[in-house]
C-alpha positions in Angstrom: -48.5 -23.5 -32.3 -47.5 -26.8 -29.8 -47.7 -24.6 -26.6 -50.2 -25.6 -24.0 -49.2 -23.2 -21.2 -47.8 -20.3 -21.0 -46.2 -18.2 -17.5 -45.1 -15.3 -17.6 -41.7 -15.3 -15.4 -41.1 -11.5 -15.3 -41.8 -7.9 -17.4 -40.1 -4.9 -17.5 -38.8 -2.1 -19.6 -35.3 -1.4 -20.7 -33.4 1.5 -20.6 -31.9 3.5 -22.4 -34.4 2.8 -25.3 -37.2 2.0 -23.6 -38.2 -1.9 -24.9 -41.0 -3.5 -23.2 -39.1 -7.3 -22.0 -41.3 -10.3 -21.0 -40.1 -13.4 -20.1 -42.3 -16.9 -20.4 -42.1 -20.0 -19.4 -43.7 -22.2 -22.4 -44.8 -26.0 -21.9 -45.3 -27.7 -25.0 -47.3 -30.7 -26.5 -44.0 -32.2 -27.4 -43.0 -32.8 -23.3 -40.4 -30.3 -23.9 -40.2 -26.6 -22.7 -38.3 -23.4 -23.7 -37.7 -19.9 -22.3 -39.8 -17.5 -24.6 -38.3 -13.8 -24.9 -40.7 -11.1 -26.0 -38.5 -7.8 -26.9 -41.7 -4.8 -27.8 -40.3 -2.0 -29.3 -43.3 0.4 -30.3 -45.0 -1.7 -33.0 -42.6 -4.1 -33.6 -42.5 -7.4 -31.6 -39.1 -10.0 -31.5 -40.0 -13.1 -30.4 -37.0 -16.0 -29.0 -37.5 -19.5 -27.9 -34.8 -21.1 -26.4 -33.8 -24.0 -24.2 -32.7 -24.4 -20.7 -28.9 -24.4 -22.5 -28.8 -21.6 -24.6 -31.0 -20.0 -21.7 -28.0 -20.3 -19.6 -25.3 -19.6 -21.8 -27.2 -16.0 -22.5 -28.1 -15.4 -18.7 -24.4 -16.4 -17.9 -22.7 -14.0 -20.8 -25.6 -10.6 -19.3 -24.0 -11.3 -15.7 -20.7 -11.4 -16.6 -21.2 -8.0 -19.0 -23.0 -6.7 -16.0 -20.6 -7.5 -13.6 -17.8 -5.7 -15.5 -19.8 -2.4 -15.9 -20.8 -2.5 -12.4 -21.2 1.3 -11.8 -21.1 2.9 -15.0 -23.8 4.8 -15.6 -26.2 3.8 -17.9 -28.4 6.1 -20.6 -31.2 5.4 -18.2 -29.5 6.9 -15.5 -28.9 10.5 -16.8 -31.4 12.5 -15.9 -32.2 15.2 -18.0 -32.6 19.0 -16.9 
């Protein structure tokens, strides 16, 4: 691969299905960089790299899903007797 440092921005797990979600920052021998998405479920890794556009298009479209469902209740929420 071109990368010749990677950051990791933030981790954390999503509900309802429980993926493991890491975000990186990747520098690359090219002088470029892109925003790395690492999406774990069990086994089975998905791997994005985007640029600072498409980062922002995505980012922009989960806020504005977000801010519509703003108090639903999400599968992670129920809690189970």
């Amino acid at each position: 691969m071109d990368e010749i440092e990677i950051k990791s921005l933030e981790k954390f797990t999503a509900s309802p299905y429980r993926q493991e979600i890491e975000l990186q920052h990747v520098t690359h021998r090219a002088d470029y960089v892109t925003l790395r998405v690492r999406i774990r479920e069990m086994k089975r890794f998905t791997i994005f790299d985007i640029d600072p556009h498409t980062a922002k298009i995505w980012g922009q479209a989960m806020l504005d899903w977000a801010a519509r469902h703003e108090g639903q209740a999400s599968a992670g929420d129920k809690q189970s007797d």
